[in-house]
TORDRENMI-633643 format. One record per residue (C-alpha): x, y, z. Coordinates in steps of 0.02 Angstrom, whole numbers, m for minus. Each point is the difference from the previous one (the first is absolute). Example, Ala and Ser with C-alpha at 12.3 -4.5 7.8 and 13.67 -1.06 7.14 Angstrom:
REM residues 2
R; 615; m225; 390 .
R; 69; 172; m33 .
//
This chain:
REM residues 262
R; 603; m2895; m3440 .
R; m151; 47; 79 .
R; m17; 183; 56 .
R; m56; m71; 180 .
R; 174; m85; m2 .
R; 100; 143; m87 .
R; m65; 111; 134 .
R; 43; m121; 146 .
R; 171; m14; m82 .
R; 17; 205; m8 .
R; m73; 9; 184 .
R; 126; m136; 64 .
R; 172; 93; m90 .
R; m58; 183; 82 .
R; m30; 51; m157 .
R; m52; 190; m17 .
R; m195; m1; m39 .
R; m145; 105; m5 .
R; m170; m63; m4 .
R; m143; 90; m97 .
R; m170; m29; 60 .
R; m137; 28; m127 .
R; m156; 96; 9 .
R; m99; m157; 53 .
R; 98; m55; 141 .
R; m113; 43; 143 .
R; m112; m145; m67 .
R; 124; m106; 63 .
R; 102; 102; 141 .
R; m45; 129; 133 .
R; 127; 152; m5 .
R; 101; 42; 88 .
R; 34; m179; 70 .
R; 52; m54; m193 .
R; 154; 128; m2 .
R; 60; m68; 149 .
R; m12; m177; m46 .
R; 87; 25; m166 .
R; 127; 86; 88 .
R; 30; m152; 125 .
R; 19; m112; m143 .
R; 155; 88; m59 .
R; m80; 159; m126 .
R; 87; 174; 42 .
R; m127; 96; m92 .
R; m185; m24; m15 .
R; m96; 91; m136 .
R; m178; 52; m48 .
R; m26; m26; m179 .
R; m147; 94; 2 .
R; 165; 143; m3 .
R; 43; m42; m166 .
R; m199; m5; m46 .
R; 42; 203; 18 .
R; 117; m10; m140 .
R; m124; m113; m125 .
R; m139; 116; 22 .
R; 112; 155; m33 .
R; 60; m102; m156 .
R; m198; m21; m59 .
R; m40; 170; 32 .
R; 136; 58; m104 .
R; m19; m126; m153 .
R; m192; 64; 6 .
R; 59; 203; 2 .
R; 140; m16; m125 .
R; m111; m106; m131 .
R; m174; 72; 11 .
R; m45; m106; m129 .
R; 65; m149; 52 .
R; m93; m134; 93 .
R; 77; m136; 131 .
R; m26; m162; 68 .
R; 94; m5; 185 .
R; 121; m145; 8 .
R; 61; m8; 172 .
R; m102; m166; 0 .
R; 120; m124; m60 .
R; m136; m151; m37 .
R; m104; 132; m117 .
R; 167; 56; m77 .
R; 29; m195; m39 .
R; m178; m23; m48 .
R; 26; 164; m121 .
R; 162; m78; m81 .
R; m67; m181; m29 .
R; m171; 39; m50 .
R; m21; 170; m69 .
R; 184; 64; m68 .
R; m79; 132; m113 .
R; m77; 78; 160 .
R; 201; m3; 90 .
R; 20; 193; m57 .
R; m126; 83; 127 .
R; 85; m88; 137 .
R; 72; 134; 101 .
R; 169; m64; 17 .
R; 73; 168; 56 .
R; m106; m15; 163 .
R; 107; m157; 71 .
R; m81; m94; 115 .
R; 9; 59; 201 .
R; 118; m148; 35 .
R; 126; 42; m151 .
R; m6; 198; 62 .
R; 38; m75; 187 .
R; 142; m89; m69 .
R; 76; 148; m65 .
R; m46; 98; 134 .
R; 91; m134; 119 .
R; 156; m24; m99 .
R; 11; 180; m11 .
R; m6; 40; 178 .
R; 84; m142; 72 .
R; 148; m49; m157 .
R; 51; m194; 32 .
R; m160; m60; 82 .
R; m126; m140; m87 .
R; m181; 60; m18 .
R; m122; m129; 28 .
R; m193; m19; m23 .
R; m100; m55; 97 .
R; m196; m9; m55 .
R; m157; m90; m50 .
R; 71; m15; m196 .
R; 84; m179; m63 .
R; 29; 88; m179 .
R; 103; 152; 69 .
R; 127; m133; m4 .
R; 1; m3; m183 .
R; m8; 194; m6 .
R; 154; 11; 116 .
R; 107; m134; m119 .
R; m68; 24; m171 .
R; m49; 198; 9 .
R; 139; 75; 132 .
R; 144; m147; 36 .
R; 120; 166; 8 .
R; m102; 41; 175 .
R; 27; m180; 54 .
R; m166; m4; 101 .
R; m12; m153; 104 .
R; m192; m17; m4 .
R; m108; m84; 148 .
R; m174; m44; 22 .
R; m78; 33; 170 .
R; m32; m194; 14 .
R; 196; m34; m29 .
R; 69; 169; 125 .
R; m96; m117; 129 .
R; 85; m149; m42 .
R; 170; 88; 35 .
R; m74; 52; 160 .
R; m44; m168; 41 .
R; 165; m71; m43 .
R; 98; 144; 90 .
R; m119; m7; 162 .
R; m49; 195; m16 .
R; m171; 4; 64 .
R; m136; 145; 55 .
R; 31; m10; 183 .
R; 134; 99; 13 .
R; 41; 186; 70 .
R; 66; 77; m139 .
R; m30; 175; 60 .
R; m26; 153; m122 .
R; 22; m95; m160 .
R; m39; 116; m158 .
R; 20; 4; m181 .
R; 168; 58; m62 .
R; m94; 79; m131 .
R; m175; 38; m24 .
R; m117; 52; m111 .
R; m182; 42; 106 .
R; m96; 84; m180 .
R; 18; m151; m91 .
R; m61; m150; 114 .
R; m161; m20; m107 .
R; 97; m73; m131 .
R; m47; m191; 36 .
R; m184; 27; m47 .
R; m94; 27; m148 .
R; 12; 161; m54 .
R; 139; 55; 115 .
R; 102; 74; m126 .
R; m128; 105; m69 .
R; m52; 67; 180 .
R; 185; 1; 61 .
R; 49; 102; m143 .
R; m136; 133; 2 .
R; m22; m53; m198 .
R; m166; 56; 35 .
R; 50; 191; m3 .
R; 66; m21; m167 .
R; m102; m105; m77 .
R; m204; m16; m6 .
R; m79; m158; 64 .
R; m54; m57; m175 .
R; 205; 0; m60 .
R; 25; m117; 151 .
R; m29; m180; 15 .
R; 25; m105; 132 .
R; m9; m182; m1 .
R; 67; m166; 86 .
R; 7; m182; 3 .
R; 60; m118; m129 .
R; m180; m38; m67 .
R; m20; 187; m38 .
R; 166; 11; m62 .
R; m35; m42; m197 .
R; m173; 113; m19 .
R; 80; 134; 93 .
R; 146; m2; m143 .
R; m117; m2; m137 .
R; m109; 162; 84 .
R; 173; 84; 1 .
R; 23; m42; m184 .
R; m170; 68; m53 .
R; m34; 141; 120 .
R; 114; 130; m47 .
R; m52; 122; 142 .
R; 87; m113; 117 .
R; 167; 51; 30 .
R; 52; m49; 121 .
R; m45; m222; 69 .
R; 45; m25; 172 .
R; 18; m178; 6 .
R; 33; m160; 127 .
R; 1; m166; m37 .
R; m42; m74; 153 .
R; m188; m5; 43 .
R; m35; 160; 111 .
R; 193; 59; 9 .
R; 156; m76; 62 .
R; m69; m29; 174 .
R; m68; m162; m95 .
R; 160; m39; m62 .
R; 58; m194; 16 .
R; 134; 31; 119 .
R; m119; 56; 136 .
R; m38; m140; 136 .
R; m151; 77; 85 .
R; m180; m48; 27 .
R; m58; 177; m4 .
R; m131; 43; m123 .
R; 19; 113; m136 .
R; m104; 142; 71 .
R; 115; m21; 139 .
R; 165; m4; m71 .
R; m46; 165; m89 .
R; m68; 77; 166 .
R; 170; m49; 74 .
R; 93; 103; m118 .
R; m105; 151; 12 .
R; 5; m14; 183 .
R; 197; 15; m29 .
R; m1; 121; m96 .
R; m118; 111; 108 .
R; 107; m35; 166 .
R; 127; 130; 44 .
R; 156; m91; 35 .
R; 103; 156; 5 .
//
Protein backbone atom coordinates (compact mmCIF):
# COMPACT_ATOMS: atom_id res chain seq x y z
CA UNK A 1 0.00 0.00 0.00
CA UNK A 2 1.17 3.29 -0.59
CA UNK A 3 2.02 5.43 2.47
CA UNK A 4 -0.26 8.31 0.84
CA UNK A 5 -3.07 5.64 1.05
CA UNK A 6 -2.05 4.03 4.45
CA UNK A 7 -2.21 7.47 5.86
CA UNK A 8 -5.66 8.34 4.28
CA UNK A 9 -6.79 4.97 5.63
CA UNK A 10 -5.34 5.91 9.36
CA UNK A 11 -6.86 9.56 8.97
CA UNK A 12 -10.35 8.12 7.86
CA UNK A 13 -10.57 5.28 11.09
CA UNK A 14 -9.57 8.32 13.78
CA UNK A 15 -6.67 6.69 14.26
CA UNK A 16 -4.34 8.23 17.05
CA UNK A 17 -1.37 10.02 15.11
CA UNK A 18 1.32 12.36 15.52
CA UNK A 19 3.03 13.98 12.78
CA UNK A 20 6.82 14.85 12.86
CA UNK A 21 7.91 17.63 10.76
CA UNK A 22 11.56 17.61 9.81
CA UNK A 23 14.14 20.22 9.98
CA UNK A 24 13.46 21.23 6.32
CA UNK A 25 9.90 21.77 6.43
CA UNK A 26 9.70 25.51 6.18
CA UNK A 27 10.91 24.99 2.51
CA UNK A 28 7.70 23.76 1.91
CA UNK A 29 5.27 25.22 4.81
CA UNK A 30 5.01 28.51 6.72
CA UNK A 31 4.64 27.80 10.60
CA UNK A 32 2.49 28.12 12.39
CA UNK A 33 -0.25 27.65 9.65
CA UNK A 34 1.32 23.85 9.06
CA UNK A 35 0.39 22.73 12.79
CA UNK A 36 -2.90 23.77 12.31
CA UNK A 37 -3.48 22.16 9.06
CA UNK A 38 -2.12 18.83 10.22
CA UNK A 39 -4.26 19.10 13.01
CA UNK A 40 -7.49 19.62 10.76
CA UNK A 41 -6.64 16.62 8.88
CA UNK A 42 -7.11 14.40 11.88
CA UNK A 43 -3.17 14.51 13.77
CA UNK A 44 -3.51 15.13 17.70
CA UNK A 45 0.05 15.92 18.06
CA UNK A 46 2.39 17.80 15.82
CA UNK A 47 6.13 17.54 16.37
CA UNK A 48 9.42 19.32 15.51
CA UNK A 49 11.98 16.85 14.67
CA UNK A 50 14.52 19.26 14.88
CA UNK A 51 13.58 18.07 18.98
CA UNK A 52 14.98 14.85 18.54
CA UNK A 53 18.05 16.58 16.47
CA UNK A 54 18.82 17.57 20.45
CA UNK A 55 19.17 14.03 21.29
CA UNK A 56 21.59 13.02 18.01
CA UNK A 57 23.91 15.75 18.71
CA UNK A 58 24.14 14.84 22.47
CA UNK A 59 24.72 11.20 21.15
CA UNK A 60 27.85 12.62 18.81
CA UNK A 61 29.21 14.63 21.43
CA UNK A 62 29.35 11.79 23.67
CA UNK A 63 30.72 9.01 21.18
CA UNK A 64 33.53 11.83 20.44
CA UNK A 65 34.31 12.39 24.53
CA UNK A 66 34.13 8.74 25.53
CA UNK A 67 36.48 7.54 22.50
CA UNK A 68 39.08 10.25 22.08
CA UNK A 69 40.60 8.27 19.68
CA UNK A 70 37.95 7.32 17.75
CA UNK A 71 36.82 8.99 14.59
CA UNK A 72 33.04 9.15 13.05
CA UNK A 73 31.20 9.47 10.04
CA UNK A 74 27.48 11.01 11.01
CA UNK A 75 24.74 8.76 9.66
CA UNK A 76 21.58 10.50 10.25
CA UNK A 77 21.61 10.71 6.36
CA UNK A 78 19.97 7.61 5.30
CA UNK A 79 21.02 7.80 1.33
CA UNK A 80 24.92 8.16 2.51
CA UNK A 81 24.31 5.34 5.07
CA UNK A 82 22.99 3.23 1.92
CA UNK A 83 25.70 4.55 -0.27
CA UNK A 84 28.27 3.47 2.76
CA UNK A 85 26.74 -0.18 2.91
CA UNK A 86 26.61 -0.90 -0.91
CA UNK A 87 29.73 0.70 -1.94
CA UNK A 88 32.22 0.98 0.76
CA UNK A 89 31.32 -1.86 3.62
CA UNK A 90 34.85 -1.74 5.07
CA UNK A 91 34.23 2.02 5.80
CA UNK A 92 30.48 0.87 7.78
CA UNK A 93 32.46 0.97 11.30
CA UNK A 94 32.96 4.87 11.63
CA UNK A 95 29.34 5.31 11.02
CA UNK A 96 28.09 6.73 14.15
CA UNK A 97 25.25 4.52 14.69
CA UNK A 98 24.84 5.49 18.37
CA UNK A 99 23.85 9.08 17.19
CA UNK A 100 20.35 7.85 15.56
CA UNK A 101 19.08 9.95 13.22
CA UNK A 102 16.68 13.14 14.49
CA UNK A 103 13.61 11.32 13.08
CA UNK A 104 14.40 7.82 14.93
CA UNK A 105 15.14 10.03 18.38
CA UNK A 106 11.54 11.83 17.57
CA UNK A 107 10.03 8.56 17.35
CA UNK A 108 11.08 7.60 20.62
CA UNK A 109 10.58 10.70 21.99
CA UNK A 110 6.80 10.51 20.63
CA UNK A 111 6.01 7.04 21.65
CA UNK A 112 7.39 7.84 24.90
CA UNK A 113 5.36 10.76 25.68
CA UNK A 114 2.24 9.91 24.08
CA UNK A 115 2.14 5.52 24.53
CA UNK A 116 -0.41 4.18 21.67
CA UNK A 117 0.03 6.97 19.12
CA UNK A 118 1.72 6.36 15.39
CA UNK A 119 4.70 8.66 14.66
CA UNK A 120 4.87 9.78 11.24
CA UNK A 121 7.46 11.68 9.02
CA UNK A 122 6.96 13.97 7.16
CA UNK A 123 10.11 15.48 5.05
CA UNK A 124 12.08 16.12 1.92
CA UNK A 125 13.74 12.29 2.19
CA UNK A 126 12.19 9.26 -0.17
CA UNK A 127 14.92 6.81 1.50
CA UNK A 128 13.85 7.50 5.22
CA UNK A 129 11.30 5.10 4.14
CA UNK A 130 13.74 2.38 3.94
CA UNK A 131 15.40 3.57 7.25
CA UNK A 132 11.99 3.47 9.02
CA UNK A 133 11.24 -0.39 7.64
CA UNK A 134 14.60 -1.93 7.26
CA UNK A 135 16.58 0.01 10.25
CA UNK A 136 13.63 0.71 13.01
CA UNK A 137 10.21 -1.41 11.88
CA UNK A 138 9.86 -1.74 15.95
CA UNK A 139 9.06 2.32 15.81
CA UNK A 140 6.63 1.68 12.97
CA UNK A 141 7.32 5.15 11.37
CA UNK A 142 4.89 5.89 8.67
CA UNK A 143 7.22 8.05 6.48
CA UNK A 144 5.92 11.02 4.09
CA UNK A 145 7.46 13.19 1.64
CA UNK A 146 6.39 16.84 1.59
CA UNK A 147 5.13 16.25 -2.09
CA UNK A 148 2.80 13.22 -0.80
CA UNK A 149 1.54 15.25 2.92
CA UNK A 150 0.10 17.59 0.05
CA UNK A 151 -1.54 15.03 -1.75
CA UNK A 152 -3.48 14.02 1.46
CA UNK A 153 -4.34 17.58 1.78
CA UNK A 154 -5.63 17.68 -1.56
CA UNK A 155 -7.65 14.62 -1.22
CA UNK A 156 -8.99 15.62 2.30
CA UNK A 157 -9.77 19.38 1.16
CA UNK A 158 -7.46 20.95 4.08
CA UNK A 159 -6.14 23.99 2.53
CA UNK A 160 -4.09 27.34 3.78
CA UNK A 161 -7.04 29.58 4.05
CA UNK A 162 -8.13 28.74 7.09
CA UNK A 163 -8.20 30.42 10.79
CA UNK A 164 -6.55 28.04 12.67
CA UNK A 165 -5.67 30.37 15.48
CA UNK A 166 -2.51 29.84 17.80
CA UNK A 167 -1.32 26.65 16.23
CA UNK A 168 2.18 25.51 17.76
CA UNK A 169 4.42 22.64 17.88
CA UNK A 170 3.61 20.04 20.47
CA UNK A 171 7.17 19.75 20.83
CA UNK A 172 9.99 21.76 19.78
CA UNK A 173 13.36 21.87 19.45
CA UNK A 174 14.51 25.89 18.50
CA UNK A 175 18.79 24.95 18.90
CA UNK A 176 18.67 22.46 16.37
CA UNK A 177 16.73 23.96 13.24
CA UNK A 178 20.06 24.24 11.24
CA UNK A 179 20.06 20.69 10.81
CA UNK A 180 18.72 20.62 7.05
CA UNK A 181 21.87 22.32 5.70
CA UNK A 182 25.26 21.47 5.13
CA UNK A 183 27.07 21.51 8.02
CA UNK A 184 24.19 21.86 10.41
CA UNK A 185 25.17 19.22 12.61
CA UNK A 186 28.53 20.41 13.14
CA UNK A 187 27.24 24.09 13.95
CA UNK A 188 24.10 22.74 15.81
CA UNK A 189 26.20 20.67 17.95
CA UNK A 190 28.89 23.18 18.95
CA UNK A 191 31.45 20.20 17.66
CA UNK A 192 33.48 23.09 17.04
CA UNK A 193 34.35 23.60 20.86
CA UNK A 194 35.64 20.23 21.02
CA UNK A 195 37.17 19.69 18.12
CA UNK A 196 39.68 21.98 15.85
CA UNK A 197 38.61 22.92 12.37
CA UNK A 198 41.23 20.66 10.73
CA UNK A 199 39.46 17.30 12.66
CA UNK A 200 36.22 18.49 10.98
CA UNK A 201 35.01 17.96 7.56
CA UNK A 202 32.11 18.94 6.08
CA UNK A 203 30.84 17.92 2.83
CA UNK A 204 27.57 17.35 0.63
CA UNK A 205 26.06 16.19 -2.46
CA UNK A 206 26.17 12.85 -4.04
CA UNK A 207 29.04 13.82 -6.50
CA UNK A 208 31.24 14.65 -3.47
CA UNK A 209 30.07 11.80 -1.70
CA UNK A 210 32.88 9.09 -2.94
CA UNK A 211 36.16 11.59 -2.67
CA UNK A 212 34.92 12.81 0.54
CA UNK A 213 35.00 8.93 1.80
CA UNK A 214 38.33 8.33 0.52
CA UNK A 215 39.77 11.87 2.35
CA UNK A 216 38.25 10.30 5.51
CA UNK A 217 40.12 7.07 4.85
CA UNK A 218 43.51 8.78 4.34
CA UNK A 219 43.37 11.82 6.57
CA UNK A 220 43.57 10.54 9.92
CA UNK A 221 43.21 14.00 11.66
CA UNK A 222 39.66 13.96 10.61
CA UNK A 223 37.55 12.67 13.15
CA UNK A 224 34.89 13.53 12.90
CA UNK A 225 32.83 13.72 8.64
CA UNK A 226 29.73 15.53 8.77
CA UNK A 227 28.07 14.32 5.84
CA UNK A 228 24.72 14.80 3.47
CA UNK A 229 23.93 13.22 0.56
CA UNK A 230 21.83 15.52 -1.02
CA UNK A 231 23.56 18.41 -2.91
CA UNK A 232 23.71 21.43 -0.36
CA UNK A 233 21.61 19.59 2.55
CA UNK A 234 18.23 18.13 2.78
CA UNK A 235 16.52 21.34 1.75
CA UNK A 236 17.43 19.80 -1.82
CA UNK A 237 15.97 16.68 -0.99
CA UNK A 238 13.55 15.04 -3.79
CA UNK A 239 10.48 15.32 -1.86
CA UNK A 240 10.55 19.11 -1.93
CA UNK A 241 8.12 20.71 -4.65
CA UNK A 242 9.45 24.27 -4.71
CA UNK A 243 10.96 26.56 -7.28
CA UNK A 244 13.10 28.28 -4.74
CA UNK A 245 16.72 28.34 -5.37
CA UNK A 246 19.21 26.81 -3.32
CA UNK A 247 20.63 29.99 -1.80
CA UNK A 248 17.14 30.49 -0.93
CA UNK A 249 16.01 27.42 0.54
CA UNK A 250 19.03 27.69 2.90
CA UNK A 251 18.22 31.41 3.73
CA UNK A 252 14.72 30.14 4.57
CA UNK A 253 15.93 27.91 7.19
CA UNK A 254 18.23 30.29 8.82
CA UNK A 255 15.58 32.83 8.76
CA UNK A 256 13.61 30.09 10.91
CA UNK A 257 15.85 29.43 12.94
CA UNK A 258 16.71 33.15 13.82
CA UNK A 259 12.85 34.05 14.37
CA UNK A 260 11.64 33.96 17.92
CA UNK A 261 8.51 32.01 17.86
CA UNK A 262 8.34 31.78 21.60
Amino acid sequence: MKETDELFELLSKKEKLAAMLAPSFPIAYRYPDIVGKLKRAGFTYVAEVAAGAIKTNEAVIAALKDNPQKRFITSPCASFVRFIRTKYPAMEKYLAYAAESPMVQTAKIVREKWPGYRPVFIGPCVVKKLESSQDHPDLQILVLTYKEMDEVFKRLNIYDDHNDGVSVFDIAGAETRLYPISGGLAQSSRVRELLSDDQIQVVSGWKNCEEAVKNFEANKNVRLLDILFCEGGCVNGPGIDSNLSLAERRQKIIDYWNKDLS
